[in-house]
C-alpha positions in Angstrom: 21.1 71.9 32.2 21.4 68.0 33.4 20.7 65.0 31.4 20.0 61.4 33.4 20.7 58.4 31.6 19.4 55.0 33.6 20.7 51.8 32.7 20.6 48.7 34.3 17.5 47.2 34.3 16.4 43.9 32.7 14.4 40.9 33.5 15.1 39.1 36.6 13.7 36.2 38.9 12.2 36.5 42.2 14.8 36.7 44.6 17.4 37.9 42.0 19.7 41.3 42.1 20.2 44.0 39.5 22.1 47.1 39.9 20.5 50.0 38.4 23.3 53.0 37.5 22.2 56.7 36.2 24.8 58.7 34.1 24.7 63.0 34.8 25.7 65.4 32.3 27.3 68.6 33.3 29.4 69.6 36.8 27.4 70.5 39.0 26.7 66.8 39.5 28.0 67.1 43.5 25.6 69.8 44.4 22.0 67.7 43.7 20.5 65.3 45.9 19.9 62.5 43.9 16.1 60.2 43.7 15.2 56.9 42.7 11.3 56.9 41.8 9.3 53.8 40.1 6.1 53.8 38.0 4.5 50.4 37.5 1.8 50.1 35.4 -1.2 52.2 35.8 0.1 53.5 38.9 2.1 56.3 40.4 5.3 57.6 40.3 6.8 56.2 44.0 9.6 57.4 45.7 12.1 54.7 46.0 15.4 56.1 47.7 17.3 59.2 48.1 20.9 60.2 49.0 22.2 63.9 49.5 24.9 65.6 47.7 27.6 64.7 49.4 26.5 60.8 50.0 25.8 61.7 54.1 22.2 61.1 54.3 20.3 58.1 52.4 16.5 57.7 52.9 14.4 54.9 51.5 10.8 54.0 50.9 9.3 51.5 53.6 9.0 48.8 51.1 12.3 48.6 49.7 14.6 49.4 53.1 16.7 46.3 54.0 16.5 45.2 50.2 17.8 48.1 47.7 20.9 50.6 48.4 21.5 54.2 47.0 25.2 55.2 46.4 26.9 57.7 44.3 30.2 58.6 42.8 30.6 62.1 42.2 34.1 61.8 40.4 31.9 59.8 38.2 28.6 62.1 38.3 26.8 59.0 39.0 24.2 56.8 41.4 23.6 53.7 41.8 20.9 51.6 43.4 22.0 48.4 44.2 18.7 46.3 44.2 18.6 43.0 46.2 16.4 40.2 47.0 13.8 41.5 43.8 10.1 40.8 44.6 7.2 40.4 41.7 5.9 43.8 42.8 9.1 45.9 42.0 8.5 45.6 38.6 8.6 48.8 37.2 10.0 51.6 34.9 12.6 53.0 37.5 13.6 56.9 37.1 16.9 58.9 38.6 15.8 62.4 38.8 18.2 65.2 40.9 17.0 68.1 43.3 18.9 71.4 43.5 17.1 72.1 46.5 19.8 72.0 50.1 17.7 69.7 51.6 16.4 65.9 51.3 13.1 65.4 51.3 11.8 61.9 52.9 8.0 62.1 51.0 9.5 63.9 47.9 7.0 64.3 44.4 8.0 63.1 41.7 6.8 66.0 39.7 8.8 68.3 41.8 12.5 67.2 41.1 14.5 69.6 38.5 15.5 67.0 35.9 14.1 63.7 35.1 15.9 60.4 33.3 13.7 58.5 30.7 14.0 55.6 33.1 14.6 52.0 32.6 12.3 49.2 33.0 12.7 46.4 36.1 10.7 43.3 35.5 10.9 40.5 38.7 9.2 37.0 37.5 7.6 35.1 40.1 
């Protein structure tokens, strides 16, 4: 079993940062690819950004590349996404969720991950 603990997210003006960090339990922490979704209101879950076990492959969704960075630590069973450059529509409830599966998926589901964080919530002011 694997508990996700977000933290990180606040209230922040157009333009700002924010780094968003999510806390594992257990240790098999190195063995999951590791997701970023958001769910703003009355939408979707969205992917957001991936990275792979090992830290070797990183994918991200079209609207936040060149903006927001994945990165883990897995002598700290954490990940990170560094968020840069914050627009009005990233606000959002942001979720870490990990994948035992060996591969990264580019167009993951939300709904198909193994374990799920309660999230924390991004707001961007214009």
């Amino acid at each position: 079993q694997v508990q996700l603990v977000e933290s990180g997210g606040g209230l922040v003006q157009a333009g700002g940062s924010l780094r968003l960090s999510c806390a594992a339990s257990g240790r098999t922490f190195s063995t999951y690819a590791m997701y970023w979704f958001r769910q703003a209101p009355g939408k979707e879950h969205e992917f957001v950004a991936v990275i792979g076990a090992s830290g070797g492959s990183k994918y991200y969704a079209d609207s936040v590349k060149g903006r927001f960075t994945i990165s883990r630590d897995n002598a700290k069973n954490s990940v990170y996404l560094q968020m840069n450059s914050l627009k009005p529509e990233d606000t959002a409830v942001y979720y870490c969720a990990a994948d035992v599966a060996l591969v990264v998926f580019r167009t993951p589901n939300y709904y198909d991950m193994d374990y799920w964080g309660k999230g924390t919530l991004v707001t961007v002011s214009s």
